[in-house]
C-alpha positions in Angstrom: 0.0 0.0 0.0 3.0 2.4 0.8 4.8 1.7 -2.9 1.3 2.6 -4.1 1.1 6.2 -2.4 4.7 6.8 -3.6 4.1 6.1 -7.3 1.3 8.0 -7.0 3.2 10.9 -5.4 5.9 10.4 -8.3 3.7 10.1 -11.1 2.1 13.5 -9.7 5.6 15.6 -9.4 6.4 14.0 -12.9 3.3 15.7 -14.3 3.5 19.0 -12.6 7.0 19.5 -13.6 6.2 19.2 -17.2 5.8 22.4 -19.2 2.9 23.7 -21.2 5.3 23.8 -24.1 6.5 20.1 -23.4 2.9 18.9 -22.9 1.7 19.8 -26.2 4.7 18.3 -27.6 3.9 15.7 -26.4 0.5 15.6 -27.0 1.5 15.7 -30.9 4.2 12.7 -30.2 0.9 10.8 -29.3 -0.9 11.3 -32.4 2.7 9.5 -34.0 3.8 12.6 -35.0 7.1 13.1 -36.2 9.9 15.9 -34.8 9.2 17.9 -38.0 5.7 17.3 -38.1 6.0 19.0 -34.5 7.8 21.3 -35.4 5.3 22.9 -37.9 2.3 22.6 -36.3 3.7 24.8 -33.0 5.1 26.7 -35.5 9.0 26.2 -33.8 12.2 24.7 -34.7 13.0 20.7 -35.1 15.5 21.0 -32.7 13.4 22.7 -30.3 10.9 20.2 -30.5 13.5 17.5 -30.3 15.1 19.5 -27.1 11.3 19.8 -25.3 11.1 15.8 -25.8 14.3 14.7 -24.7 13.6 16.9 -21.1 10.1 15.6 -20.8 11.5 12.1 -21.7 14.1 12.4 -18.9 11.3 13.9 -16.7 8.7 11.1 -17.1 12.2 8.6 -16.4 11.7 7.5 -20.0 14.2 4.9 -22.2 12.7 6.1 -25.6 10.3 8.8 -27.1 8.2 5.6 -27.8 8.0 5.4 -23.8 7.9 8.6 -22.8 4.8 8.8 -25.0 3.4 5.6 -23.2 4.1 7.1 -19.4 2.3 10.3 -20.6 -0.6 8.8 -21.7 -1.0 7.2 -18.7 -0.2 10.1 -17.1 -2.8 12.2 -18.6 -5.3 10.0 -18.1 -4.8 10.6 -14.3 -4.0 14.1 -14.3 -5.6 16.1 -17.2 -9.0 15.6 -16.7 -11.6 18.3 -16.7 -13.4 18.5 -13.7 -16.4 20.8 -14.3 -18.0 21.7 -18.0 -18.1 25.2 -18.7 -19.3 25.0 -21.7 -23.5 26.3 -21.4 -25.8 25.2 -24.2 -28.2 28.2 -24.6 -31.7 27.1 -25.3 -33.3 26.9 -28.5 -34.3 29.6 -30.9 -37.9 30.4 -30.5 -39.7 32.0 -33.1 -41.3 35.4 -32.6 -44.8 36.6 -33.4 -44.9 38.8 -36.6 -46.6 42.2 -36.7 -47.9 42.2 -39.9 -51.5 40.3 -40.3 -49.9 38.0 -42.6 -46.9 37.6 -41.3 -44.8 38.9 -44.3 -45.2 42.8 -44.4 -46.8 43.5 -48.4 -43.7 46.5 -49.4 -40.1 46.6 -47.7 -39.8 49.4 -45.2 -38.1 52.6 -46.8 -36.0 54.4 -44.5 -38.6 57.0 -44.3 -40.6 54.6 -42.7 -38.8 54.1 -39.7 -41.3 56.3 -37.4 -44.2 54.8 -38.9 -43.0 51.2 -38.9 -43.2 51.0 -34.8 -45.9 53.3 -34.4 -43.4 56.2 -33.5 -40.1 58.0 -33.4 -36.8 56.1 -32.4 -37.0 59.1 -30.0 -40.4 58.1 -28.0 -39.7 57.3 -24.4 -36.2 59.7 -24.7 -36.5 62.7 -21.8 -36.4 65.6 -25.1 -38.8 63.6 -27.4 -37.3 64.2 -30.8 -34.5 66.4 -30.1 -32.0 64.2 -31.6 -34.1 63.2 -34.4 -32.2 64.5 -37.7 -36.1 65.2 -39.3 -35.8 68.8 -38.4 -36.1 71.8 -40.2 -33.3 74.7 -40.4 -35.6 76.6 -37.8 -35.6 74.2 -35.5 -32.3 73.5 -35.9 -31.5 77.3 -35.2 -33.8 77.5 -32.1 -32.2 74.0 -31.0 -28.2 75.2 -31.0 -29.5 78.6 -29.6 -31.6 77.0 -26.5 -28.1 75.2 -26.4 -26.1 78.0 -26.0 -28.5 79.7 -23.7 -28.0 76.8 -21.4 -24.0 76.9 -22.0 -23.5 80.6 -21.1 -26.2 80.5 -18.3 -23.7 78.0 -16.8 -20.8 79.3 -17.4 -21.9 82.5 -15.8 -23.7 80.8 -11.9 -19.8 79.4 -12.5 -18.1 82.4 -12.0 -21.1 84.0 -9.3 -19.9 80.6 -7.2 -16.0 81.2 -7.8 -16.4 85.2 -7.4 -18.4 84.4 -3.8 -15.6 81.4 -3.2 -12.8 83.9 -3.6 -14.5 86.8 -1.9 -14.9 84.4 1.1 -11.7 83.0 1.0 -9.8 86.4 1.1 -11.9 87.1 4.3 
């Protein structure tokens, strides 16, 4: 029972010590890939491949790449198993009720048919109605920017009242 609790503690230090970069090499080696097949699929040199294999191989206490393949796929059977699924499967698509008596409206919607499609401006519901609406004439344009400027220097001025009084009681 002890030798058991000792291999296991073994095989565990053996798999922690291996690398990201050694553990897909060697997940490749188990798919009987060779060095330069390795090599291009990570996108990195023969000899680095060869260099990540020979330090897992020595790792895992392995004779042969043939081996250390063997001891890490027993090995990741014990160890790299996925404990939890994250992956969530949303729920169907439902269909939604059409508007249209039908179901298939009779013309396409022009753009100019946008307020009259839902029953009302994109605006409706918005604290200034149809202020940002860009339906407006050059009159109500005008009176728009000049309410806006209004606002701005009104502002601006109960700014300086406050820093005027501020500075007047600061001074003493």
């Amino acid at each position: 029972m002890m030798e058991g609790s000792q291999s296991s503690t073994a095989d565990r230090v053996r798999w922690d010590r291996l690398t990201e970069k050694q553990r897909a090499c060697l997940d490749l080696l188990l798919e009987r890939r060779t060095s330069k097949q390795i090599a291009i699929d990570l996108d990195i040199s023969k000899p680095t491949v060869d260099q990540r294999l020979t330090t897992a191989r020595h790792i895992l206490g392995a004779t042969d790449r043939h081996d250390a393949a063997r001891r890490y796929a027993r090995l990741k059977r014990l160890y790299d198993r996925i404990t939890y699924d994250p992956v969530d499967i949303p729920p169907p698509p439902s269909l939604v009720p059409s508007d249209f008596a039908d179901g298939d409206p009779s013309q396409p919607l022009q753009p100019d048919d946008r307020s009259n499609a839902s029953g009302g401006s994109w605006a409706t519901g918005l604290p200034f109605g149809k202020v940002g609406s860009h339906d407006h004439g050059s009159s109500a344009r005008l009176a728009i920017v000049a309410a806006m400027l209004v606002a701005i220097v009104i502002s601006l001025l109960g700014g300086l009242g406050i820093a005027h009084t501020l500075s007047r009681l600061i001074s003493g």
